[in-house]
ChimeraX commands (.cxc) that place a marker at each C-alpha (Angstrom):
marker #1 position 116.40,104.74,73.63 radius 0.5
marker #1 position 115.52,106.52,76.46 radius 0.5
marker #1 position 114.15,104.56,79.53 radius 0.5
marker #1 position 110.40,103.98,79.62 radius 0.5
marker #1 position 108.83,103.99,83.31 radius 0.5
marker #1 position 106.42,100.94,84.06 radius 0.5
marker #1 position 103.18,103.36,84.14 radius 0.5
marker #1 position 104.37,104.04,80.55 radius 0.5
marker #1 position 104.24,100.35,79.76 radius 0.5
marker #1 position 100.85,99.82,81.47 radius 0.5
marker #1 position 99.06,102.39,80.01 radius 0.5
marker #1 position 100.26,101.23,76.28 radius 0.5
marker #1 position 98.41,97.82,76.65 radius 0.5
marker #1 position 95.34,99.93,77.76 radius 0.5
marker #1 position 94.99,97.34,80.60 radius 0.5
marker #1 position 90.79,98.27,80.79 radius 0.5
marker #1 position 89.60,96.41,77.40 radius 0.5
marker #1 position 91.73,93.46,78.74 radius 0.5
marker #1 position 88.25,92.20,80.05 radius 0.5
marker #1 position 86.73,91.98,76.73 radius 0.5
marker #1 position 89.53,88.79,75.60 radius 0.5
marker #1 position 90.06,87.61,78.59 radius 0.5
marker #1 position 86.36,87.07,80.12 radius 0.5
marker #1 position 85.24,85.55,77.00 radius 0.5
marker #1 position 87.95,82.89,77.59 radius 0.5
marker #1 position 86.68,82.04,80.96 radius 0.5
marker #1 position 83.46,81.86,79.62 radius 0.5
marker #1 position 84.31,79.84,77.12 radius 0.5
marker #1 position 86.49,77.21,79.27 radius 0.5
marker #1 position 83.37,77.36,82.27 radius 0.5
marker #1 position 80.36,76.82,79.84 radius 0.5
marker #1 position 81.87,73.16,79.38 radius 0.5
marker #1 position 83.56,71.86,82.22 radius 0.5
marker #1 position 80.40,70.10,83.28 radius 0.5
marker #1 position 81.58,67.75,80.51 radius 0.5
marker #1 position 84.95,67.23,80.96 radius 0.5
marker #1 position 87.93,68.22,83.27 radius 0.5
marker #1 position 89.61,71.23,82.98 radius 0.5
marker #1 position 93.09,70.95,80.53 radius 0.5
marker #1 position 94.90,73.64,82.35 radius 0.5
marker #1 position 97.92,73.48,79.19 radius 0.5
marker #1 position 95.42,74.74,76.61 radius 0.5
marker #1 position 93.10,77.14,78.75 radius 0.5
marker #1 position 96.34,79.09,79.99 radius 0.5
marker #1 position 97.79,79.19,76.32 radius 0.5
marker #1 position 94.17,80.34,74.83 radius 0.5
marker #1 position 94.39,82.61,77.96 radius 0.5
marker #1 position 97.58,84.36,76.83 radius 0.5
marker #1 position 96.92,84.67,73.59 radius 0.5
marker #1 position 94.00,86.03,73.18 radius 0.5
marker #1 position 95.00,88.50,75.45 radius 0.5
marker #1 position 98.19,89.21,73.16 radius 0.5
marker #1 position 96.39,89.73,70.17 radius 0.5
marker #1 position 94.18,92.08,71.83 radius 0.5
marker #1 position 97.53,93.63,73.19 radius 0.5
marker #1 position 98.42,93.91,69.28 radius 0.5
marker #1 position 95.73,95.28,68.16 radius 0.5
marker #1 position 94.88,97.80,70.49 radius 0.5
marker #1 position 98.90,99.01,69.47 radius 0.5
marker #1 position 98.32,98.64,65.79 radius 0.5
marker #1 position 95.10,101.28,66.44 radius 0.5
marker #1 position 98.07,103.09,68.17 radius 0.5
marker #1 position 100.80,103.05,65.30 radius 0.5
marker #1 position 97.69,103.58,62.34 radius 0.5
marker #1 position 95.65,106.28,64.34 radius 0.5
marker #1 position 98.89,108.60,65.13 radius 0.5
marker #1 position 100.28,108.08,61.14 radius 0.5
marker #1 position 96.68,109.06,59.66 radius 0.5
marker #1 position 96.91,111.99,62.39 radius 0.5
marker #1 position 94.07,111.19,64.46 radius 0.5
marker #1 position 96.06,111.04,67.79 radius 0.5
marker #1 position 97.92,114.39,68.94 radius 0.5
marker #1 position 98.64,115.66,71.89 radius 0.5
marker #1 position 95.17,117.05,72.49 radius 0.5
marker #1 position 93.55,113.81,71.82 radius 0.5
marker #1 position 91.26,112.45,74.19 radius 0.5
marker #1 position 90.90,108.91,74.73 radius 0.5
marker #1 position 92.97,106.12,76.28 radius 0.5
marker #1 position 95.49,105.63,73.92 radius 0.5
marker #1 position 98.70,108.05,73.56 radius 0.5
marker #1 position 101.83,105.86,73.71 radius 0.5
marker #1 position 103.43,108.10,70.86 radius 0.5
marker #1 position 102.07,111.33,71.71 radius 0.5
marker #1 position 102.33,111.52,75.45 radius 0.5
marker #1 position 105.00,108.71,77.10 radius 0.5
marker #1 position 107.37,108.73,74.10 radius 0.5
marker #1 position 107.46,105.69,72.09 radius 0.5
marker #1 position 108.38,105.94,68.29 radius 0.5
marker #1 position 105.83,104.40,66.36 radius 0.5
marker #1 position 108.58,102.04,65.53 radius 0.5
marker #1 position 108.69,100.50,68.92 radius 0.5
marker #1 position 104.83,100.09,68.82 radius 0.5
marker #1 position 104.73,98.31,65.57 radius 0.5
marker #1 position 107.39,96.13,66.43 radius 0.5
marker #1 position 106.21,95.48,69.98 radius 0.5
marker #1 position 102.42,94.15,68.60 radius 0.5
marker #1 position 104.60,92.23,66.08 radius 0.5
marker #1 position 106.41,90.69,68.57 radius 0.5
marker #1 position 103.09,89.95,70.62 radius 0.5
marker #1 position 101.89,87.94,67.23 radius 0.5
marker #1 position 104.97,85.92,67.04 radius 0.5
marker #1 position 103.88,84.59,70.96 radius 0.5
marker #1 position 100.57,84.27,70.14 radius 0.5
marker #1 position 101.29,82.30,67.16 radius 0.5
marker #1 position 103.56,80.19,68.79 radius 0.5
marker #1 position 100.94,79.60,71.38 radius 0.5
marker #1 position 98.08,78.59,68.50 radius 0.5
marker #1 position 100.52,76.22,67.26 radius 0.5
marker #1 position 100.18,74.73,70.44 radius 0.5
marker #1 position 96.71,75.09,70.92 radius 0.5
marker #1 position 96.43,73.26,67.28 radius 0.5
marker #1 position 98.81,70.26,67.47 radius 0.5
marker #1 position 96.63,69.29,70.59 radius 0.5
marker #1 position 93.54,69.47,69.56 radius 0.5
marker #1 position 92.58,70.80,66.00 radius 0.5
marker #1 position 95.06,71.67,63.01 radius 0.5
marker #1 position 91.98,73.96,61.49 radius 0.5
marker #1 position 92.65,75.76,64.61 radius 0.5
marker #1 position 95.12,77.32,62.68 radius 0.5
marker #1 position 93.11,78.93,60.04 radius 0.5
marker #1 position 90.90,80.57,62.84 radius 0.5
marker #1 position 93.41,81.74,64.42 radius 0.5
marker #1 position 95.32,83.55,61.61 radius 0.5
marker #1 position 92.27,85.07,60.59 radius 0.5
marker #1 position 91.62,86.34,63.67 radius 0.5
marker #1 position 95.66,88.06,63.76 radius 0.5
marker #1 position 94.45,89.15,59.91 radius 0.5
marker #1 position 90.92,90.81,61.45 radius 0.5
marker #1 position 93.18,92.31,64.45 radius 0.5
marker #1 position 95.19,94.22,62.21 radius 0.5
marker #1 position 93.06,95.12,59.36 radius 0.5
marker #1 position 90.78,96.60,61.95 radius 0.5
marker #1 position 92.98,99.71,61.97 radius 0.5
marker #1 position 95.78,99.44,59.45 radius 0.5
marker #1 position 95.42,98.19,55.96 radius 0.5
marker #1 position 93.89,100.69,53.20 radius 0.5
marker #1 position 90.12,100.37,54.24 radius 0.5
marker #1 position 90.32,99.78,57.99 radius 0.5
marker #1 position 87.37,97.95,59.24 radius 0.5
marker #1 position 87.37,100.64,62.13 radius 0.5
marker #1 position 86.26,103.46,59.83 radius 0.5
marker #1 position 83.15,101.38,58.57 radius 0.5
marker #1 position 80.05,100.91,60.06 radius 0.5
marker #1 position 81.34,96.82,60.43 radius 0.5
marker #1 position 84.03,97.83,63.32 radius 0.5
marker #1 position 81.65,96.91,66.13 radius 0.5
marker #1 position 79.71,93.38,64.32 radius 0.5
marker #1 position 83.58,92.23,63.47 radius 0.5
marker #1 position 84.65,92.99,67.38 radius 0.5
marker #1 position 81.19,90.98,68.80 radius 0.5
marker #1 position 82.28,88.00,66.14 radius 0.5
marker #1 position 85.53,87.88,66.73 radius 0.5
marker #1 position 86.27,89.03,70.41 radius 0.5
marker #1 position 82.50,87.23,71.26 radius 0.5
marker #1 position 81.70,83.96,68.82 radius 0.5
marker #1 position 85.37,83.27,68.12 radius 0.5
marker #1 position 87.08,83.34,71.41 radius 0.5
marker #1 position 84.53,81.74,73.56 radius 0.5
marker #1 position 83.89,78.94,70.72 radius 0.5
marker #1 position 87.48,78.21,70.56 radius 0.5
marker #1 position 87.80,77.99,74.52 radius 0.5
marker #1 position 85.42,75.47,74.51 radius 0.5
marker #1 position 85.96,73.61,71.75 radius 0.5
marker #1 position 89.74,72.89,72.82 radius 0.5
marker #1 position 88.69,71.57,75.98 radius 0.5
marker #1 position 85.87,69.03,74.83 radius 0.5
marker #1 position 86.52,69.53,70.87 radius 0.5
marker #1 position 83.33,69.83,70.02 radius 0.5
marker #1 position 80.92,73.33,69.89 radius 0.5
marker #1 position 77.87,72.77,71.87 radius 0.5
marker #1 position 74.41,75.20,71.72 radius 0.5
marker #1 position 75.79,76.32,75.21 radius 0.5
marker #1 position 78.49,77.86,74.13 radius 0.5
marker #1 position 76.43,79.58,70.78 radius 0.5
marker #1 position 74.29,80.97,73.16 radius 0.5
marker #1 position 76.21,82.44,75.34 radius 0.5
marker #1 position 78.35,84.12,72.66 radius 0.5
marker #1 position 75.43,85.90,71.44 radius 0.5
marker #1 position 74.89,88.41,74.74 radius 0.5
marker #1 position 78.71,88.77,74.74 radius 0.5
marker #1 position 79.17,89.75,71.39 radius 0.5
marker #1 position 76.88,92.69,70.99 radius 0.5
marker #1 position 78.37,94.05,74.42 radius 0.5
marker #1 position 81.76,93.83,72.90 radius 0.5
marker #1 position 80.59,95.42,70.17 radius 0.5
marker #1 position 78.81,97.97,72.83 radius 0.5
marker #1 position 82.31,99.07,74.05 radius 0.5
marker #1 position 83.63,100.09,70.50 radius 0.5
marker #1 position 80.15,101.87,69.66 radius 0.5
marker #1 position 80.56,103.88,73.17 radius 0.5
marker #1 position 84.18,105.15,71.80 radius 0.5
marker #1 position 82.76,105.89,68.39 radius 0.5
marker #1 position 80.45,108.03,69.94 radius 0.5
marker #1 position 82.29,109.80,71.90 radius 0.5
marker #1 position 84.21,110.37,68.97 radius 0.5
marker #1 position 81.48,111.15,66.74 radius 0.5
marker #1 position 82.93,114.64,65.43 radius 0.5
marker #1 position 86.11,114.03,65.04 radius 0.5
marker #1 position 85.76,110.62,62.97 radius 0.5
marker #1 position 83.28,112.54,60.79 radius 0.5
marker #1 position 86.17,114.97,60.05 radius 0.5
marker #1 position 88.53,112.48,59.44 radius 0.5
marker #1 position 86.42,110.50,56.86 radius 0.5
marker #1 position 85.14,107.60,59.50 radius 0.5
marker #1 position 82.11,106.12,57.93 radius 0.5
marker #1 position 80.95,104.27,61.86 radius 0.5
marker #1 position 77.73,103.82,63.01 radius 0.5
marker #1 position 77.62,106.67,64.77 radius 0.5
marker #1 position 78.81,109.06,61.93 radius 0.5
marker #1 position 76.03,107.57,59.81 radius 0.5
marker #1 position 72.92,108.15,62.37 radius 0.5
marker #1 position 74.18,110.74,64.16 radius 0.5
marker #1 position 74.60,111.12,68.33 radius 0.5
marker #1 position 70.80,110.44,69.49 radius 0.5
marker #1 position 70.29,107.21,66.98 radius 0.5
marker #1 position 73.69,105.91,67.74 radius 0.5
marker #1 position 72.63,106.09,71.53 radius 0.5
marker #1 position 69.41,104.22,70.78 radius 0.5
marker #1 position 71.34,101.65,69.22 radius 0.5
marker #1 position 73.56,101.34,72.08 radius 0.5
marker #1 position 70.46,100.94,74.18 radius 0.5
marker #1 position 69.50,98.14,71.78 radius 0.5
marker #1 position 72.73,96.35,72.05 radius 0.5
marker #1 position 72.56,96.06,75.82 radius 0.5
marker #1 position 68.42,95.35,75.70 radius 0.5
marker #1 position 69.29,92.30,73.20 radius 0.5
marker #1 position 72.02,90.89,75.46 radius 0.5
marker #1 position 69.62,90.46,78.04 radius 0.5
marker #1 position 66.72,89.26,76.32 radius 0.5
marker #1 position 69.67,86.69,75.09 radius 0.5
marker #1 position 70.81,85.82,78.19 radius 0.5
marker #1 position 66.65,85.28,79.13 radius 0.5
marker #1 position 66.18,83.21,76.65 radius 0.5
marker #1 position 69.38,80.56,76.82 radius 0.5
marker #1 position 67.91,79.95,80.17 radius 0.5
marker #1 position 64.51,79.77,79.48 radius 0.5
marker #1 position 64.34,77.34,76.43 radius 0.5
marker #1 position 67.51,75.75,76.74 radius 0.5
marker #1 position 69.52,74.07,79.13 radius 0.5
marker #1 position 72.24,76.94,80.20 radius 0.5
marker #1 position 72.13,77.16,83.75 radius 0.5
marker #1 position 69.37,79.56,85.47 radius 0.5
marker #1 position 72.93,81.02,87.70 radius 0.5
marker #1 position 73.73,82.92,84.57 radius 0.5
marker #1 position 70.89,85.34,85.14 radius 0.5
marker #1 position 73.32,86.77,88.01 radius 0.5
marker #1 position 74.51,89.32,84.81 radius 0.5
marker #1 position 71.08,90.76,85.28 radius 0.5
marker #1 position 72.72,92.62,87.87 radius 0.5
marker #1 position 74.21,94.97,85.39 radius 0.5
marker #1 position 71.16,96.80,84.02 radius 0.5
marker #1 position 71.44,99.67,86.33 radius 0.5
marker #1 position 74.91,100.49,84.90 radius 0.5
marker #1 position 73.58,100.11,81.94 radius 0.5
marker #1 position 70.83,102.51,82.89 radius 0.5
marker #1 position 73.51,104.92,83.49 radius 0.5
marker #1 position 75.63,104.22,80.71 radius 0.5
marker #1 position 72.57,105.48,78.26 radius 0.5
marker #1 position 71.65,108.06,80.59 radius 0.5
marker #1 position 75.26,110.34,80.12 radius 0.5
marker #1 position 75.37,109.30,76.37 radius 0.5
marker #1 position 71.80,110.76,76.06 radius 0.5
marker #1 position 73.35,114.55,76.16 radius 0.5
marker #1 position 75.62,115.28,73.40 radius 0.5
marker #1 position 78.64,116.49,74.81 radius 0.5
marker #1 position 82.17,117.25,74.32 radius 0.5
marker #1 position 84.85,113.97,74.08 radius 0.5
marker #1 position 85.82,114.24,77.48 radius 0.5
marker #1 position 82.55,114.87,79.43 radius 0.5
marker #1 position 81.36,111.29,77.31 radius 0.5
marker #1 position 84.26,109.32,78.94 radius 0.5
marker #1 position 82.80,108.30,82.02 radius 0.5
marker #1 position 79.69,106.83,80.18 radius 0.5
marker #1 position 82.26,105.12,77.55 radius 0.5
marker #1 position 84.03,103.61,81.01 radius 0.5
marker #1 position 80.29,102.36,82.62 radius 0.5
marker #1 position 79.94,100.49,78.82 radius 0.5
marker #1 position 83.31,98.81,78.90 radius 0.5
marker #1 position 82.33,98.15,83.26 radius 0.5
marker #1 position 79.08,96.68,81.80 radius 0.5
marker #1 position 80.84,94.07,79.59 radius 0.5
marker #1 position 83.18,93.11,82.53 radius 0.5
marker #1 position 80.62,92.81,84.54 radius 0.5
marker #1 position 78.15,90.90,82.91 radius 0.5
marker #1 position 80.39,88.40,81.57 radius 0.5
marker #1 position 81.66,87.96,85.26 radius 0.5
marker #1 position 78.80,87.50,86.85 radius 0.5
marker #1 position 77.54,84.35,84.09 radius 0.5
marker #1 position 81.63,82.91,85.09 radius 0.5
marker #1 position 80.53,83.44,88.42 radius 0.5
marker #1 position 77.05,81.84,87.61 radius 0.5
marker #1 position 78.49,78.83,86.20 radius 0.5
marker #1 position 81.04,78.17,88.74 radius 0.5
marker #1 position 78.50,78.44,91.27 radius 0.5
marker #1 position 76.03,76.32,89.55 radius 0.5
marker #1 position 79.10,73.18,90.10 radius 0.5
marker #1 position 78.59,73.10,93.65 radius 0.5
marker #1 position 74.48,73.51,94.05 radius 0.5
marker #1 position 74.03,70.66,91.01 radius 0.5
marker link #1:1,2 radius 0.2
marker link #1:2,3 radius 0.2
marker link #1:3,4 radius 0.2
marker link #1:4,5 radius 0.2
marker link #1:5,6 radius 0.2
marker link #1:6,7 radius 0.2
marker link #1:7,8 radius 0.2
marker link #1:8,9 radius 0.2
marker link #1:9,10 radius 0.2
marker link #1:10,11 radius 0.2
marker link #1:11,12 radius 0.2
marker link #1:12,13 radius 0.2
marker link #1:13,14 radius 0.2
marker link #1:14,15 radius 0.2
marker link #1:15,16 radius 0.2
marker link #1:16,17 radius 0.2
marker link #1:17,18 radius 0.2
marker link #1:18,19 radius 0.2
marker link #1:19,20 radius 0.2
marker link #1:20,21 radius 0.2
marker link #1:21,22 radius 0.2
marker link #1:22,23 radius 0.2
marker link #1:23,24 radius 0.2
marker link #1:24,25 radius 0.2
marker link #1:25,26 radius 0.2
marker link #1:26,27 radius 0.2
marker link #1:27,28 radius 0.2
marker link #1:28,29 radius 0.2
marker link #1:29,30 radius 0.2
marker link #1:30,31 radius 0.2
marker link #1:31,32 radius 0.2
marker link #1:32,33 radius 0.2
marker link #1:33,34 radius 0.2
marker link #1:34,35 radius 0.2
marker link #1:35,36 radius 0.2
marker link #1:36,37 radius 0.2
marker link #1:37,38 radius 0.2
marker link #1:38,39 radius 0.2
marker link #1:39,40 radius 0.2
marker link #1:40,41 radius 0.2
marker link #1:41,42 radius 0.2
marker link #1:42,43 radius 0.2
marker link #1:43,44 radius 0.2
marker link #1:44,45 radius 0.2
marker link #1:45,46 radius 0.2
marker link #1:46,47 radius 0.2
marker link #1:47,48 radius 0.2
marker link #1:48,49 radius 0.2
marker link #1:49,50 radius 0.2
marker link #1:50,51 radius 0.2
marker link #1:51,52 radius 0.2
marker link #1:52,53 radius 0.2
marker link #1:53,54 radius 0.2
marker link #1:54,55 radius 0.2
marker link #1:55,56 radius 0.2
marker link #1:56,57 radius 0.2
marker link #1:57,58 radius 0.2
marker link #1:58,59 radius 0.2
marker link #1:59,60 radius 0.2
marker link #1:60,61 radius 0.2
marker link #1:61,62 radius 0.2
marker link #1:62,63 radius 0.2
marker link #1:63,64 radius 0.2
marker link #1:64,65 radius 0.2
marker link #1:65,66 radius 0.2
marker link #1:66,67 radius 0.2
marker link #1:67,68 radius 0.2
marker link #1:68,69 radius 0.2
marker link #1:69,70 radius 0.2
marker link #1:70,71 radius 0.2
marker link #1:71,72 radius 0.2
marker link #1:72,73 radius 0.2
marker link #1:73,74 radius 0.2
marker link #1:74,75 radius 0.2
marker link #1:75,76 radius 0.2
marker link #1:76,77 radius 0.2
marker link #1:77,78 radius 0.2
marker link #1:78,79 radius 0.2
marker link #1:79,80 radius 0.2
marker link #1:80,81 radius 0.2
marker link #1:81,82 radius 0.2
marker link #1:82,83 radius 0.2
marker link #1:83,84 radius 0.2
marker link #1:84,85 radius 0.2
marker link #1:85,86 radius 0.2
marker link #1:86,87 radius 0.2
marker link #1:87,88 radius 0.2
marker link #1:88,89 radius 0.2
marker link #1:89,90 radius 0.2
marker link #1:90,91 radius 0.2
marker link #1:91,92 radius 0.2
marker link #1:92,93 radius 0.2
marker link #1:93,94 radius 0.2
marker link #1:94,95 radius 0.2
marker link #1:95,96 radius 0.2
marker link #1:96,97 radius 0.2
marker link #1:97,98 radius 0.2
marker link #1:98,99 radius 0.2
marker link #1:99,100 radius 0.2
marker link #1:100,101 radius 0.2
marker link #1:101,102 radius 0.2
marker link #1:102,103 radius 0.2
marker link #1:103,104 radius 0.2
marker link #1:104,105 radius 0.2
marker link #1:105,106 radius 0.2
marker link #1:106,107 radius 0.2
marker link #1:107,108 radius 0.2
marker link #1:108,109 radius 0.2
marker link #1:109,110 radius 0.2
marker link #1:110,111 radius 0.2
marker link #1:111,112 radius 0.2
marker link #1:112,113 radius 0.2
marker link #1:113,114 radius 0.2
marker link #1:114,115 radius 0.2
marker link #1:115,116 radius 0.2
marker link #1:116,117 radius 0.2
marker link #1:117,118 radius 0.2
marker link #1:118,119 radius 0.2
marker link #1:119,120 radius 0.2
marker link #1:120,121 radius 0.2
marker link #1:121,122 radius 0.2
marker link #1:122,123 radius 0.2
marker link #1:123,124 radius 0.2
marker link #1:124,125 radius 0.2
marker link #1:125,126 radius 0.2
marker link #1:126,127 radius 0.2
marker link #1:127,128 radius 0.2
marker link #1:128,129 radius 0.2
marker link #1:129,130 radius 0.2
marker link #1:130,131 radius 0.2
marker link #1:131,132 radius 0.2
marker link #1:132,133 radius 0.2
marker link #1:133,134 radius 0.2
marker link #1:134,135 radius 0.2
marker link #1:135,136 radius 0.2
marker link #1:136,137 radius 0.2
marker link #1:137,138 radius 0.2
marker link #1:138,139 radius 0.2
marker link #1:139,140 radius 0.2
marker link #1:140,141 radius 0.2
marker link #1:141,142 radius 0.2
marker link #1:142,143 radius 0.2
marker link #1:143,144 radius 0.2
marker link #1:144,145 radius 0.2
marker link #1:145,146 radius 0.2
marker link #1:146,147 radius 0.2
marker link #1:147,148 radius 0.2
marker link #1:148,149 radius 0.2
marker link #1:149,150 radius 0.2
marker link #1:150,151 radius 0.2
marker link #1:151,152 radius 0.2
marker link #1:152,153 radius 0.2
marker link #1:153,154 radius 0.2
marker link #1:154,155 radius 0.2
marker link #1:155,156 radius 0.2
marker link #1:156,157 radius 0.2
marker link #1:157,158 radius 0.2
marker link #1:158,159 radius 0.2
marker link #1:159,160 radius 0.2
marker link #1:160,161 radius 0.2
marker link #1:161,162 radius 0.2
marker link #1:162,163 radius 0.2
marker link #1:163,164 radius 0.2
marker link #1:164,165 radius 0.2
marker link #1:165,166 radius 0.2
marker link #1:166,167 radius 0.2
marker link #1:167,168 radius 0.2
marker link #1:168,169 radius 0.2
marker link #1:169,170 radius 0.2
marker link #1:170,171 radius 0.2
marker link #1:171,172 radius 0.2
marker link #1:172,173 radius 0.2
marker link #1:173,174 radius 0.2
marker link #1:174,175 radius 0.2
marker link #1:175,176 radius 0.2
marker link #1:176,177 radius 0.2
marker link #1:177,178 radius 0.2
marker link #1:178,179 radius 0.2
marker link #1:179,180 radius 0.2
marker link #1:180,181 radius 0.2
marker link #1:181,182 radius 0.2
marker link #1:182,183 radius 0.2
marker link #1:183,184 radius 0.2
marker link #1:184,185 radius 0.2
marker link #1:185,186 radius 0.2
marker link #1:186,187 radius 0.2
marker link #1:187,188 radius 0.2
marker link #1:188,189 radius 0.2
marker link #1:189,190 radius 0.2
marker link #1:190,191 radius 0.2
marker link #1:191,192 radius 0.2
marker link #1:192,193 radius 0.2
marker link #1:193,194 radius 0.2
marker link #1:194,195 radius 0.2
marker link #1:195,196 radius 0.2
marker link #1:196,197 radius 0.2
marker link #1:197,198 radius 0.2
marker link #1:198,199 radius 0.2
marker link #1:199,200 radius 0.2
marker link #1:200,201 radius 0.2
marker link #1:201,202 radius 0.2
marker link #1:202,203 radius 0.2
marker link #1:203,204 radius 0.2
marker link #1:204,205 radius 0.2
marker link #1:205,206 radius 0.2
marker link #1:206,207 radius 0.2
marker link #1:207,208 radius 0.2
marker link #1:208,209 radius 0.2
marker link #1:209,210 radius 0.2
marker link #1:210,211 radius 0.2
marker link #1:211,212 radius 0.2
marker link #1:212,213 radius 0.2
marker link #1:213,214 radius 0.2
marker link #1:214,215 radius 0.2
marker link #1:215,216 radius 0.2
marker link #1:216,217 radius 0.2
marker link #1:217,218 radius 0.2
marker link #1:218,219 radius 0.2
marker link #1:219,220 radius 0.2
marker link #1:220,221 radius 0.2
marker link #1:221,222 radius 0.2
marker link #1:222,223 radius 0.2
marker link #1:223,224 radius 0.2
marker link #1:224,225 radius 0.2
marker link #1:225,226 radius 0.2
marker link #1:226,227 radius 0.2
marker link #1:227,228 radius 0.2
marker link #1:228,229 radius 0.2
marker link #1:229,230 radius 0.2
marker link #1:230,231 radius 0.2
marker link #1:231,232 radius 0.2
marker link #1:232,233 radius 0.2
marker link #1:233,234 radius 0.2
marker link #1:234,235 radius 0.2
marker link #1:235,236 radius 0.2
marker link #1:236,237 radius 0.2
marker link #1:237,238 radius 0.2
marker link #1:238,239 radius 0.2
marker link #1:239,240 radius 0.2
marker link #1:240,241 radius 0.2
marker link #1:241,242 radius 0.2
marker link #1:242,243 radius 0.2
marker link #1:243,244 radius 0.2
marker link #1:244,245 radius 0.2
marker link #1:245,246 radius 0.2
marker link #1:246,247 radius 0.2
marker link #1:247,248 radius 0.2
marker link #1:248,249 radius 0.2
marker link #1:249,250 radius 0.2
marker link #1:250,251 radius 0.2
marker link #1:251,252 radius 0.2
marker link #1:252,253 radius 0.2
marker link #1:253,254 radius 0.2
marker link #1:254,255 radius 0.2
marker link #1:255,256 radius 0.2
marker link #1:256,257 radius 0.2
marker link #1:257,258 radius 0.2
marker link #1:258,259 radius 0.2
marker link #1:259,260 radius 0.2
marker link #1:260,261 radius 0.2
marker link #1:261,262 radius 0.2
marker link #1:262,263 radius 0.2
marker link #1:263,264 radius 0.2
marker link #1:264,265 radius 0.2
marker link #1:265,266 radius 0.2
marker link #1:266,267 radius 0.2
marker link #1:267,268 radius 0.2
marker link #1:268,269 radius 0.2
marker link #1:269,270 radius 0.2
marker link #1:270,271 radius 0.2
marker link #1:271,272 radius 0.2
marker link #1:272,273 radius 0.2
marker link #1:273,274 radius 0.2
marker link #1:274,275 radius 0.2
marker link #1:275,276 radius 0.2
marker link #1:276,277 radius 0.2
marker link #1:277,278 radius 0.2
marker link #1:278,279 radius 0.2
marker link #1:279,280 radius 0.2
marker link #1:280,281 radius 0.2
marker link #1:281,282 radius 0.2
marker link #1:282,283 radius 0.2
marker link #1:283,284 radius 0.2
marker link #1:284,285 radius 0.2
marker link #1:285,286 radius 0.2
marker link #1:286,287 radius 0.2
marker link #1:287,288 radius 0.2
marker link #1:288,289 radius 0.2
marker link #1:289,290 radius 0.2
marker link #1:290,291 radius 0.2
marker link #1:291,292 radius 0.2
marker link #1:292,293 radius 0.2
marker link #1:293,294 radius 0.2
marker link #1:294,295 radius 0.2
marker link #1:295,296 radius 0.2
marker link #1:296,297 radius 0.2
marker link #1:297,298 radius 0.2
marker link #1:298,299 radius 0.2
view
């Protein structure tokens, strides 16, 4: 096999949706420490493997999206392992294999300390990672791909975070999820935009191939206008901390973001507005970690 530079490497984990597993995490962990001390053994493990799975996943839409001939040398996008630095789509399969075996390992961990039900979450959540792109109906060619990413990448991750470190889920961390999870789900209905006509070709029944470009746009606007009013509200009528509302500080990318979706365009003049969606999810998430540390020291 011939030898792979490190760029090659990088790029194959697609190191920018990284935020989306690992920033619910550290939401997760932060929402609760008010009520216990931080177990550094299980944060670090939930740490690395949600980041894994995402790892996987993002290399089984690799493997599934070059066999059903969506990716080719012309695609655009951030993917391109196969068709542009040279891996076999043996090595990706077996490398996101490989990354399950570690997270598993990891979630036996994570469930011998605290929960053994842990287990059944977290095997669903390796099932969801690959049936989003492989299996014979992939969940990524409905218009479910970007409600099972907010669940799983939103609900799941941050309620496990917490719940291993005070083993319990509290409103807090319910409420929280909620904003999270439709911007998750923002970043996957940015790329199915952008790849609006050449999903519809390949038999993709998305959100976006159902409405069309302008709709799908509005409902992008309604994703992040619902995350905010969500945010609002966990502060307003319950008792998350008013330092969260630091994520406000996203809306003008945002702003932007709908503003160079609004003109249908061609795959590759959309991918800047598809990068200020996945900045917005970084960001806001962030900013509430940031929130919450800060409100430690001012209580």
């Amino acid at each position: 096999m011939k030898q792979k530079s490190k760029g090659a490497y990088w790029r194959m984990i697609r190191p920018h949706t990284l935020t989306a597993s690992f920033i619910p995490v550290l939401l997760g962990t932060f929402i609760v420490l008010d009520q216990t001390e931080l177990k550094w053994g299980l944060f670090l493990a939930m740490l690395v493997a949600s980041v894994l799975i995402q790892i996987a996943t993002n290399l089984f839409n690799e493997y599934y999206d070059y066999k059903r001939g969506l990716d080719h040398e012309g695609s655009i996008g951030i993917g391109g392992s196969i068709v542009r630095d040279g891996f076999t789509p043996k090595q990706i399969l077996s490398i996101a294999l490989g990354m399950y075996a570690v997270s598993a390992m990891l979630g036996l961990y994570i469930a011998a300390s605290t929960s053994w039900h842990l287990l059944w979450v977290g095997a669903l959540s390796m099932l969801v990672g690959y049936l989003y792109t492989g299996g014979p109906l992939p969940i990524a060619y409905t218009p479910f791909g970007e409600i099972v990413a907010g669940l799983f990448m939103g609900y799941v991750i941050i309620g496990i975070a917490g719940y291993i470190q005070i083993n319990t889920v509290t409103t807090e961390l319910l409420l929280v999820s909620f904003p999270m999870a439709l911007l998750i789900g923002a970043i996957l209905l940015a790329n199915n935009i952008r790849d609006l006509d050449n999903d519809k070709e390949n038999g993709r029944k998305t959100i976006a191939c159902l409405v069309g470009h302008r709709r799908a746009v509005y409902v992008l606007a309604a994703f992040f206008v619902a995350a905010l009013v969500g945010i609002i509200v966990a502060v307003m009528y319950y008792e998350v901390t008013p330092w969260v509302l630091l994520s406000l500080l996203t809306v003008p990318v945002m702003v932007q973001a709908i503003q160079r979706f609004w003109q249908k365009a061609e795959p590759a003049a959309l991918m800047p507005a598809m990068a200020m969606t996945a900045k917005v999810n970084t960001l806001f998430g962030a900013w509430m970690v940031v929130g919450l540390i800060v409100s430690r020291f001012v209580m």
